[in-house]
MARTORKE-176714 format. One line per field, with one value per residue (C-alpha): residue in one letter; residue number from 1; x, y, z. Coordinates in Angstrom, 1 decimal, always signed. Example, Ala and Ser with C-alpha at 12.3 -4.5 7.8 and 13.67 -1.06 7.14 Angstrom:
drenro = [A  S];
koltor = [1  2];
px = [+12.3  +13.7];
py = [-4.5  -1.1];
pz = [+7.8  +7.1];
# end
This chain:
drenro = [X  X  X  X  X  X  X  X  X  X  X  X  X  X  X  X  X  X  X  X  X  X  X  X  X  X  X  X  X  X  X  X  X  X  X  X  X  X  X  X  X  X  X  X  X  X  X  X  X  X  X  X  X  X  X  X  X  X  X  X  X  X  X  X  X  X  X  X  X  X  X  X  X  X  X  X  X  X  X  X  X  X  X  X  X  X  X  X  X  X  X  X  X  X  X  X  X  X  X  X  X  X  X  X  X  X  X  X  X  X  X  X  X  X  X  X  X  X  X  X  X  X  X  X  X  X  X  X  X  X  X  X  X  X  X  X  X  X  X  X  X  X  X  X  X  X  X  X  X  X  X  X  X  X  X  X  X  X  X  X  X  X  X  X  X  X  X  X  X  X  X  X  X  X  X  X  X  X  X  X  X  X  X  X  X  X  X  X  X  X  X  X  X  X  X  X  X  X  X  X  X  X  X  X  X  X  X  X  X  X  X  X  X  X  X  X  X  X  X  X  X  X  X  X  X  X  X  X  X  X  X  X  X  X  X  X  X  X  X  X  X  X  X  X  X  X  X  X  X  X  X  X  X  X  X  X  X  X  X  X  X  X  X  X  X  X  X  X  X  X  X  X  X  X  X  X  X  X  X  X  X  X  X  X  X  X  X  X  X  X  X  X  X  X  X  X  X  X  X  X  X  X  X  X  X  X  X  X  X  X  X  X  X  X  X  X  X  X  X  X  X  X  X  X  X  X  X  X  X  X  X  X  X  X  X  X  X  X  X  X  X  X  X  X  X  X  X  X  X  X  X  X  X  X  X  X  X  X  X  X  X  X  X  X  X  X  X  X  X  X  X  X  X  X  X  X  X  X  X  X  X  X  X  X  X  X  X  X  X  X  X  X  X  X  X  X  X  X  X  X  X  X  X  X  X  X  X  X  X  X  X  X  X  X  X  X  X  X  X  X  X  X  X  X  X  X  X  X  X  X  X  X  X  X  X  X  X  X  X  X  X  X  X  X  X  X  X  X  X  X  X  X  X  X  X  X  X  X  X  X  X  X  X  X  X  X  X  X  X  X  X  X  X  X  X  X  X  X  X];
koltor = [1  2  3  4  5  6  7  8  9  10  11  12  13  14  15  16  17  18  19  20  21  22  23  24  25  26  27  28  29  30  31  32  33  34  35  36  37  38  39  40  41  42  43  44  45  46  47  48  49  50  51  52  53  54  55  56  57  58  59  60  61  62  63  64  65  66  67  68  69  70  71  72  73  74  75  76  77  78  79  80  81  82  83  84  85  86  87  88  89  90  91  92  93  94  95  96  97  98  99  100  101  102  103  104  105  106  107  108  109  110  111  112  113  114  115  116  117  118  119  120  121  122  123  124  125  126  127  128  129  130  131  132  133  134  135  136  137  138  139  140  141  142  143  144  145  146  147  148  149  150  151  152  153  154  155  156  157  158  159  160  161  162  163  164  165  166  167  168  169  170  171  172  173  174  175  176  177  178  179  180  181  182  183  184  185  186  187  188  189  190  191  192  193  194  195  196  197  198  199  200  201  202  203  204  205  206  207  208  209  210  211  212  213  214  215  216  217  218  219  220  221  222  223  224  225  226  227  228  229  230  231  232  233  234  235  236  237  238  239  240  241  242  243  244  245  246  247  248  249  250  251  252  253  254  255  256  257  258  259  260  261  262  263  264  265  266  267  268  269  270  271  272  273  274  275  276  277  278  279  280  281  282  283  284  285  286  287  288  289  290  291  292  293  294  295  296  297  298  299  300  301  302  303  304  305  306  307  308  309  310  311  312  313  314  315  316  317  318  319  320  321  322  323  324  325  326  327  328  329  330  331  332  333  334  335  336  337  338  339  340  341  342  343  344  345  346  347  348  349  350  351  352  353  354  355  356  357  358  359  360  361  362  363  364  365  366  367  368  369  370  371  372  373  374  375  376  377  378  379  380  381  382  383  384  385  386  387  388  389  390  391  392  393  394  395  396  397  398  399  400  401  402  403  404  405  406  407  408  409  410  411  412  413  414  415  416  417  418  419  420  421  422  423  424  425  426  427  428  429  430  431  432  433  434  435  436  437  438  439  440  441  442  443  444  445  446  447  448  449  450  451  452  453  454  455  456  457  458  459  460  461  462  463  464  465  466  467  468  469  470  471  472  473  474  475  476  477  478  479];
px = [-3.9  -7.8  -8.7  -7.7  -10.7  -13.0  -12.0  -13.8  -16.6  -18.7  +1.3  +4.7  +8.1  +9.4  +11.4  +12.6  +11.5  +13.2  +13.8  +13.7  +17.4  +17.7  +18.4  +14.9  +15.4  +17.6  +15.4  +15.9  +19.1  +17.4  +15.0  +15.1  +15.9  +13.7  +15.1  +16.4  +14.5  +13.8  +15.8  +16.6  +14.4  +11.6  +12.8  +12.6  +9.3  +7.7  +8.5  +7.5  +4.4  +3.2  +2.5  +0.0  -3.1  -6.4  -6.9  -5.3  -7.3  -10.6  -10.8  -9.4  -12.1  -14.5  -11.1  -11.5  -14.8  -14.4  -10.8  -11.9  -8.5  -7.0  -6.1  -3.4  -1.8  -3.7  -1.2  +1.7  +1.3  +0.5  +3.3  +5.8  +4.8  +4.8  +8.3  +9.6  +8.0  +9.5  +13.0  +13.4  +11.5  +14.6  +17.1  +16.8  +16.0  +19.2  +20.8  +19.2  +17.3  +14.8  +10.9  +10.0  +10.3  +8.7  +7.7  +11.2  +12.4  +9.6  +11.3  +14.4  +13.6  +11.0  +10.5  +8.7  +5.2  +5.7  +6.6  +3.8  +1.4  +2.7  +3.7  -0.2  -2.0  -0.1  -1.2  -4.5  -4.4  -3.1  -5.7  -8.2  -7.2  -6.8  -10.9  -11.3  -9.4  -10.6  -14.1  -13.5  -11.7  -14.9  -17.1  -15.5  -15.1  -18.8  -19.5  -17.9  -19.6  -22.9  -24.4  -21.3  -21.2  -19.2  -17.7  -16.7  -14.0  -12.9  -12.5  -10.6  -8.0  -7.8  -6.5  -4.6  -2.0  -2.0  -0.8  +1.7  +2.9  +3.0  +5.1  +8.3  +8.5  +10.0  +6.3  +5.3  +8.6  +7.8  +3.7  +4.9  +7.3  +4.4  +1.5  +4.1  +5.1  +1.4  +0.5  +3.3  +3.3  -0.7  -0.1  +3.5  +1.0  -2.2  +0.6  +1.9  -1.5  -2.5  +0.6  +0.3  -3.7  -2.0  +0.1  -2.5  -0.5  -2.8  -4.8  -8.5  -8.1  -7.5  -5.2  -7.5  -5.3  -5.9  -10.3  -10.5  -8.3  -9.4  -13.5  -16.3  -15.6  -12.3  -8.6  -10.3  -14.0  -15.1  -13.0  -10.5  -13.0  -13.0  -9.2  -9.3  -11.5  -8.9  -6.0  -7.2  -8.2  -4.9  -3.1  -4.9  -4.0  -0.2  -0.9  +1.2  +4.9  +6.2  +5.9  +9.2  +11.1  +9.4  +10.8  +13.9  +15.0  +14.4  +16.7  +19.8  +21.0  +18.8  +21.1  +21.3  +17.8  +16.3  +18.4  +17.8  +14.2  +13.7  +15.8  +13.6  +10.5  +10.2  +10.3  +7.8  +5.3  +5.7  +5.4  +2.2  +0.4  +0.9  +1.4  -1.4  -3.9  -2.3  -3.2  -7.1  -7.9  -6.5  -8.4  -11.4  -13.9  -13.9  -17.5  -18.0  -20.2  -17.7  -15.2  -16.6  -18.8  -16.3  -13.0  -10.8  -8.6  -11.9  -13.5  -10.2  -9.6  -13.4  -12.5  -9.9  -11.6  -9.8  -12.2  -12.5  -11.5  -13.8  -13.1  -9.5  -9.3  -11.5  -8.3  -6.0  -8.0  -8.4  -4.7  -4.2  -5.8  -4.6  -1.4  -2.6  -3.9  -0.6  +1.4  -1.0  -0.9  +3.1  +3.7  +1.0  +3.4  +6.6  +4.8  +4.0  +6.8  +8.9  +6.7  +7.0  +11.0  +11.2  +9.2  +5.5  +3.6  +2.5  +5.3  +3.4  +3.4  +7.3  +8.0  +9.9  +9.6  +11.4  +12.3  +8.4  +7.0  +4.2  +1.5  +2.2  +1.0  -2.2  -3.0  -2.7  -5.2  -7.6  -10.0  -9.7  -11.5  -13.6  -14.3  -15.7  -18.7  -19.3  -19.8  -22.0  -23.7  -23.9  -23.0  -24.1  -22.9  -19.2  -17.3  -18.6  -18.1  -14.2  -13.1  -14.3  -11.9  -8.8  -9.7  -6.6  -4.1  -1.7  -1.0  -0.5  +2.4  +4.0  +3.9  +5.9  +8.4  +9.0  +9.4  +11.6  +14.0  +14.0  +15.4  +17.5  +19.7  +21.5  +22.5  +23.7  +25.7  +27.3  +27.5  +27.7  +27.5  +29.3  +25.3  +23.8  +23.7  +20.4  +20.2  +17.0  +16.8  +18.0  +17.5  +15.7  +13.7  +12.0  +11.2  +9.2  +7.5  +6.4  +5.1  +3.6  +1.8  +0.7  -1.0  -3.0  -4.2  -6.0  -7.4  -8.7  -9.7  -11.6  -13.5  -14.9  -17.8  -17.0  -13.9  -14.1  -15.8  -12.6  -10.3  -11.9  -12.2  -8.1  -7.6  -9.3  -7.6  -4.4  -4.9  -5.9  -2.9  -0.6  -1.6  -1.6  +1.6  +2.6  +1.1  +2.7  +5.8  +5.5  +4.0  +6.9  +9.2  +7.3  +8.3];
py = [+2.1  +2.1  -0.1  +3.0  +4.4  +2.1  +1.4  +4.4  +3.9  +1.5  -26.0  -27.4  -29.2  -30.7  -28.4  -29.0  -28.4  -24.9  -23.2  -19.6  -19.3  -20.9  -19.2  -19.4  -22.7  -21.1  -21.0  -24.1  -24.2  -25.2  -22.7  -19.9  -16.1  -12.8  -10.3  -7.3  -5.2  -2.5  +0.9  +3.3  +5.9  +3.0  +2.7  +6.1  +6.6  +3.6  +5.0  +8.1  +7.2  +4.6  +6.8  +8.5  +6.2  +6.7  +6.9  +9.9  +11.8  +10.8  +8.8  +11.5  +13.5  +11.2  +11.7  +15.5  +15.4  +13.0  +15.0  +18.5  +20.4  +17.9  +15.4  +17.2  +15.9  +12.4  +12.3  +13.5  +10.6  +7.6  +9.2  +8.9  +4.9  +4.1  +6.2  +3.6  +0.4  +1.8  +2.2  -1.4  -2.9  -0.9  -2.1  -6.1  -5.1  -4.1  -6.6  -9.4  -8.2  -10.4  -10.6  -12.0  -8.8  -8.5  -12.1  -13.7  -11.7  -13.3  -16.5  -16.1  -14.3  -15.9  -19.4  -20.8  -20.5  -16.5  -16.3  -18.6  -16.5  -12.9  -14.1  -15.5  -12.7  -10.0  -12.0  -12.1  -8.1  -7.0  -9.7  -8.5  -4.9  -5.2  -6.1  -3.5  -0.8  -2.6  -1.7  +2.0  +2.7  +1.8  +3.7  +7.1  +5.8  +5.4  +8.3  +10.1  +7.3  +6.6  +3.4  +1.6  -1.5  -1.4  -5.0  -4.7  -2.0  -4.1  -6.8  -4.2  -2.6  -6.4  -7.4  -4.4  -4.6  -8.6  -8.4  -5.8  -8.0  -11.2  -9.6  -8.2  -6.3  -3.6  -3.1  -2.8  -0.1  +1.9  +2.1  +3.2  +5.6  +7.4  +6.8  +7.9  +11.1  +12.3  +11.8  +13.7  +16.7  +16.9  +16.5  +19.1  +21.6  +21.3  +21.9  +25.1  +26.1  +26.0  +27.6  +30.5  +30.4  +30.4  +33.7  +35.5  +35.6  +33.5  +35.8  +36.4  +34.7  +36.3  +34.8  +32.6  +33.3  +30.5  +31.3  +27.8  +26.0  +27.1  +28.3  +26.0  +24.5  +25.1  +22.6  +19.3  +19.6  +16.5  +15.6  +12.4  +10.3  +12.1  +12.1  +8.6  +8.3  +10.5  +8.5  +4.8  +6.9  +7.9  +4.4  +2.5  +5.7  +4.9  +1.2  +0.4  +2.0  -1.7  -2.4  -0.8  -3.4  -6.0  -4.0  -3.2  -7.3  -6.9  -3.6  -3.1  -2.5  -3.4  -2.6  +1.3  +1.5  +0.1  +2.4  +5.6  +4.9  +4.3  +7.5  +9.7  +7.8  +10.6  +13.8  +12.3  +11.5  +14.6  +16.3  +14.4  +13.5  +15.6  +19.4  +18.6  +18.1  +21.3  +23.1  +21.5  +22.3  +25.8  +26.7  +24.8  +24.5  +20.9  +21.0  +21.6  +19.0  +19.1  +17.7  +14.4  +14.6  +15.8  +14.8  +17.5  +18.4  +18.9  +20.9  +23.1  +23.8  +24.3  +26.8  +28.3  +29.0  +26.7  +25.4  +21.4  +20.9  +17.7  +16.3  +17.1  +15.4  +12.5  +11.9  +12.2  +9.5  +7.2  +7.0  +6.2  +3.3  +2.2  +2.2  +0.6  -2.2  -2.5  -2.6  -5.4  -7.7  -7.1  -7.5  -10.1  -12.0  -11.9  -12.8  -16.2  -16.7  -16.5  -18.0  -21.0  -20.7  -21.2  -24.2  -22.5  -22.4  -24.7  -25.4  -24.4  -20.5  -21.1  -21.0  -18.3  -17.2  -14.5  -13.1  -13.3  -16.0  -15.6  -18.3  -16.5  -13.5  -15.1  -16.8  -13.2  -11.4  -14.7  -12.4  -9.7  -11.4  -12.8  -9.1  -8.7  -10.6  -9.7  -5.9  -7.0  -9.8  -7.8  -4.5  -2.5  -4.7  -6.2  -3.3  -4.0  -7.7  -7.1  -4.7  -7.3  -10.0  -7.8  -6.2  -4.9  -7.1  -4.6  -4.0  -7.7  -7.3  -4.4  -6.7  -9.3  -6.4  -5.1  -8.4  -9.9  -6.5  -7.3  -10.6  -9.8  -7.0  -8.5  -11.6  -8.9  -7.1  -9.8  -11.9  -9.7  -6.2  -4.9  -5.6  -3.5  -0.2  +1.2  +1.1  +1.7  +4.6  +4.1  +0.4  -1.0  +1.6  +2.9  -0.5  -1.4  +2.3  +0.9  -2.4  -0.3  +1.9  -1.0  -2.8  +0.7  +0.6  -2.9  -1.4  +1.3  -0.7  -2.7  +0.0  +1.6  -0.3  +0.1  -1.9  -3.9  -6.2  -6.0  -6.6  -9.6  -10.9  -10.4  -11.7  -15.0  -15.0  -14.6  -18.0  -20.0  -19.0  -19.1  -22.8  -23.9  -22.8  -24.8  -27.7  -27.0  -27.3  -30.4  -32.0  -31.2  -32.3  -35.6  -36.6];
pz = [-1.7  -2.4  +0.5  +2.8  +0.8  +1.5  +4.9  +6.2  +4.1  +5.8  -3.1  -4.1  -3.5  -0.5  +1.7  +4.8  +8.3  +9.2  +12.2  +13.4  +12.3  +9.2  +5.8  +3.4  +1.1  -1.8  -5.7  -7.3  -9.8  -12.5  -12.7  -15.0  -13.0  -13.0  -14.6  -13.4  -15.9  -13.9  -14.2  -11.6  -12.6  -12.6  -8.7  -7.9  -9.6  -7.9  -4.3  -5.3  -6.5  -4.2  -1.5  -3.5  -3.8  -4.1  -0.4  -0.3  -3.1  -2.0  +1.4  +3.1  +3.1  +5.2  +7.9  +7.5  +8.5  +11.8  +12.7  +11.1  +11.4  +13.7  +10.5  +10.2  +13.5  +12.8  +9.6  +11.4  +13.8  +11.7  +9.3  +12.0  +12.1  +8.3  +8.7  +11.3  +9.3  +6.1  +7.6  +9.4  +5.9  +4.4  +6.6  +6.3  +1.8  +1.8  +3.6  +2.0  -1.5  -2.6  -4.5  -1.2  +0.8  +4.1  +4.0  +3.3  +6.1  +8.5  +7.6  +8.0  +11.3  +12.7  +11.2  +7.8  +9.1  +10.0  +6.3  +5.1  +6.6  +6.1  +2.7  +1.4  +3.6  +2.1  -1.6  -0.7  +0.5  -3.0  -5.3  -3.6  -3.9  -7.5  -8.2  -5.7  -7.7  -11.0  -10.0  -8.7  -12.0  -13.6  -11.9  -13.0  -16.7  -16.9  -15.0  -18.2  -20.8  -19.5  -20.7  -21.4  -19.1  -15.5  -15.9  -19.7  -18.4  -15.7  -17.9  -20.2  -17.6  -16.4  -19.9  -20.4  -16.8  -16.4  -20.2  -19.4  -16.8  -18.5  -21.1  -19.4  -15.8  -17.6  -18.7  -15.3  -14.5  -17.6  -17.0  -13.0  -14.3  -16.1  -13.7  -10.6  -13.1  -13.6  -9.5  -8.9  -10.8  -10.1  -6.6  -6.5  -8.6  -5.8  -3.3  -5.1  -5.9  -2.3  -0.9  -3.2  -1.7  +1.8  +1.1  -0.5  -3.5  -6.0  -8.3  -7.2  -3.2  -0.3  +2.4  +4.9  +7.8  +11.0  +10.7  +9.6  +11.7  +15.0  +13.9  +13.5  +16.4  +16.8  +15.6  +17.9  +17.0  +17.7  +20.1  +20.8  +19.1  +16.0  +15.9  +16.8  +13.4  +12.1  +12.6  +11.5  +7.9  +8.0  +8.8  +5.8  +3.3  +3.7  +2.3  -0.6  +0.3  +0.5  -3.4  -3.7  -1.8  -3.7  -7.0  -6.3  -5.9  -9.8  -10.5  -11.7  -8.0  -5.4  -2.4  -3.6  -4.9  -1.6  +0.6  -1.6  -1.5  +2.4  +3.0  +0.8  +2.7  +5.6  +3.0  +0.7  +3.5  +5.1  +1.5  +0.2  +3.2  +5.4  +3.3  +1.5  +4.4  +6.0  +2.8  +2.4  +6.3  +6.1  +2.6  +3.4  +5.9  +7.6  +7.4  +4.1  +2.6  -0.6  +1.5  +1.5  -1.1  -4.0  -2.4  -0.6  -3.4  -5.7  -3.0  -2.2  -6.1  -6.6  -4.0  -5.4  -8.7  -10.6  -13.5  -14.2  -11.1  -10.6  -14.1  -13.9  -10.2  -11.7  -14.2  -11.8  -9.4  -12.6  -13.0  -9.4  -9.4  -12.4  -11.3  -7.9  -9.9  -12.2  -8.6  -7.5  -10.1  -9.6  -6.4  -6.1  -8.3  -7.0  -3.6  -4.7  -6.5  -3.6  -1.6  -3.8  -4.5  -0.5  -0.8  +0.6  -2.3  -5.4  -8.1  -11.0  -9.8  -10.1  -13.5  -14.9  -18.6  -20.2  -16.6  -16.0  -13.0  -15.8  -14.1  -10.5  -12.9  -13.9  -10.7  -9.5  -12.0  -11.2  -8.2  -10.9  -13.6  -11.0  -10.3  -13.5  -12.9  -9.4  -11.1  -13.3  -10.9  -7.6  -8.5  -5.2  -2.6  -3.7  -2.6  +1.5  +0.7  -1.1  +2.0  +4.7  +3.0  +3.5  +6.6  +8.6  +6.9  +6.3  +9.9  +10.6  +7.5  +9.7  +13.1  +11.0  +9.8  +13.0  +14.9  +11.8  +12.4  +16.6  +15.5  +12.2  +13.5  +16.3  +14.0  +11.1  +13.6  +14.7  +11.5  +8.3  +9.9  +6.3  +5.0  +7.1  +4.5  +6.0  +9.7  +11.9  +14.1  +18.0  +17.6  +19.4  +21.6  +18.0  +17.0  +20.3  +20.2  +16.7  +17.8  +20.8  +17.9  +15.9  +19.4  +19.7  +16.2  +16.8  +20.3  +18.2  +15.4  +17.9  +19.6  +15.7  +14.6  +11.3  +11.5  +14.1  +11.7  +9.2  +12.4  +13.2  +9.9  +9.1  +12.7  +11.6  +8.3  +10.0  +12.4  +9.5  +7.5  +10.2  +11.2  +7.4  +7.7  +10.4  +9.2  +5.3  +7.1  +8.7  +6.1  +3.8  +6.8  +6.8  +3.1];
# end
């Protein structure tokens, strides 16, 4: 997702009181369903396609030039982790589908308030990311249309994807489909491009060999520390693999699509992330100024004598976040909705029309719109601002799976172990090893000035949400 880029840059009805092993409070009977709109080709594009954000076309450069070489092993290692979060999120989708995802688990694991908070953090993660992403898209449209104003195409794309959204969610499946089909093939053609690079075997290049890989300065040039630098850029780049859980409660068969998706999660990671920086550090020099200054992919097919290469990279950015922004407004949705269905949220974002929780859809695009006029208000300093807000939020998200699965799988075993049709790896020494992993990210997080400011922020978010949680509960408990 785009706050990976920018992270190396610089309520309702009663319910009542639950505990940690309660069932989440059932929808309401009266209220109208969501659809189940979404095909399984729109499944299989969304997890295709979420792994390929912005982050990954741009912000990895600024990690190639900390890392040089070495990114390839920081991928390898924060891959392993995503791998891990996105099998136990797999595991308890299957077994209990639902809009609520990550967060409906929490409750039913942990208690309402773990919910609560994982739940409205994780909401105001993807609203934030979607003026974020809004704004970026902007940028490069009037990079190519000078003079036109930044907020008016905000406000445009804005329009465009909460519309799509507030008409049908197989809007949302069908723009994915395309968006995910476009990322793909450009990212499957760099990847063929560069191996035929690789082997000497593309017209007009000879084969590089290891001379940039282990010269200037050698595979670890900077060190630890720039692997360490390395390695959070690579964390954040992985954000946005969990929208597929949240899509597949609204398939034709969420069981199957969950389970095909999470077991395709380990090729596609290692495809993406981790073949492509092996083909940008082995064509490229990690010092090249292009690097970060262009992007990697611009600066590898610049190198490669490939022509448009900027303009055609520019497109391929512009559609990622588009459809990062078109996930956003989604998921963002069907977050609150669930939220409020288990009694943690207003009523009002509730209401389902035409299979749509249409004013969860519009309270979603609300810090959009808002975006608009921060671009046109405070234009230079927003983005800083923006990024601050959702600081490391994403790793607090992947505590809550991980615990959530600790708790979950011993009561599926024993209770419905016919549901468990995804199963984590050597449960549970591979769930602790990714807790472990998570607990050195925040150590690292805390020793980088440049986000030590974002840890602290989510941190505080995280309290406040988690005792509004609490004292939701017992409010509601009270009545």
């Amino acid at each position: 997702m785009l706050w990976g880029f920018f992270a190396l840059s610089r309520i309702g009805r009663a319910a009542p009181m639950q505990n940690s092993t309660t069932e989440p409070s059932p929808p309401k009977a009266a209220d109208a369903p969501l659809s189940h709109g979404l095909k399984q080709r729109h499944l299989s594009m969304i997890a295709l396609g979420g792994v390929i954000g912005a982050g990954l076309f741009v912000g990895s450069g600024a990690g190639i030039a900390a890392a040089g070489p070495s990114i390839v092993v920081a991928y390898v290692v924060s891959g392993l982790l995503v791998m891990l979060v996105m099998r136990m999120l797999g595991e308890m989708s299957a077994a209990y589908p639902s809009s609520g995802s990550f967060s409906a688990h929490a409750e039913r694991a942990i208690g309402p308030w773990a919910g609560f908070t994982a739940g409205w953090s994780f909401w105001v993660l993807l609203c934030t990311a979607v003026g974020l992403e809004g704004i970026g898209a902007a940028k490069i449209v009037t990079g190519w249309l000078p003079g036109t104003p930044e907020w008016a195409w905000v406000a445009l794309f804005m329009v465009v994807f909460c519309g799509a959204n507030l008409a049908a969610v197989k809007n949302f499946g069908e723009f994915e489909f395309w968006f995910a089909a476009l990322k793909v093939g450009a990212i499957a053609l760099f990847l063929v491009l560069g191996g035929l690079a690789i082997a000497g075997l593309l017209p007009g290049t000879d084969a590089p060999g290891t001379a940039h890989l282990t010269g200037e300065g050698g595979f670890l040039p900077n060190g630890t520390e720039g692997l360490i630098i390395g390695l959070l850029a690579s964390v954040f780049a992985y954000g946005g693999m969990e929208t597929v859980t949240i899509a597949a409660a609204e398939s034709e068969d969420p069981v199957s699509g969950v389970a095909r998706a999470v077991r395709t999660a380990m090729w596609r990671i290692a495809l993406f992330y981790i073949g492509s920086m092996a083909v940008v550090v082995t064509l490229v020099p990690w010092d090249s100024p292009a690097v970060v200054e262009d992007g990697p992919y611009v600066a590898t097919l610049d190198r490669l004598g490939i022509p448009g290469a900027g303009e055609l990279m520019d497109v391929v950015i512009l559609v990622a976040l588009l459809s990062a922004m078109n996930a956003n407004i989604y998921g963002s949705s069907r977050i609150a909705y669930s939220l409020v269905q288990r009694g943690q949220g207003p009523a009002a974002l509730g209401k389902v029309a035409g299979g749509v929780p249409r004013v969860a859809v519009l309270a979603s695009s609300v810090f959009g719109f808002v975006c608009v006029v921060l671009s046109y208000w405070r234009p230079d300093d927003v983005f800083p601002w923006l990024l601050n807000m959702i600081g490391a939020v994403i790793l607090v998200v992947w505590i809550f799976i991980a615990v959530s699965q600790l708790r979950l799988r011993r009561r599926l075993e024993r209770e419905t172990p016919e549901k468990l049709v995804v199963r984590m790896w050597a449960f549970p020494a591979l769930t602790w090893v990714a807790l472990a992993g998570m607990a050195a990210i925040f150590v690292l997080m805390a020793r980088e000035p440049d986000t030590r400011v974002q840890l602290y922020s989510t941190g505080g978010m995280t309290l406040f949400l988690a005792a509004a949680g609490y004292a939701w509960q017992r409010s509601r408990a009270r009545v």
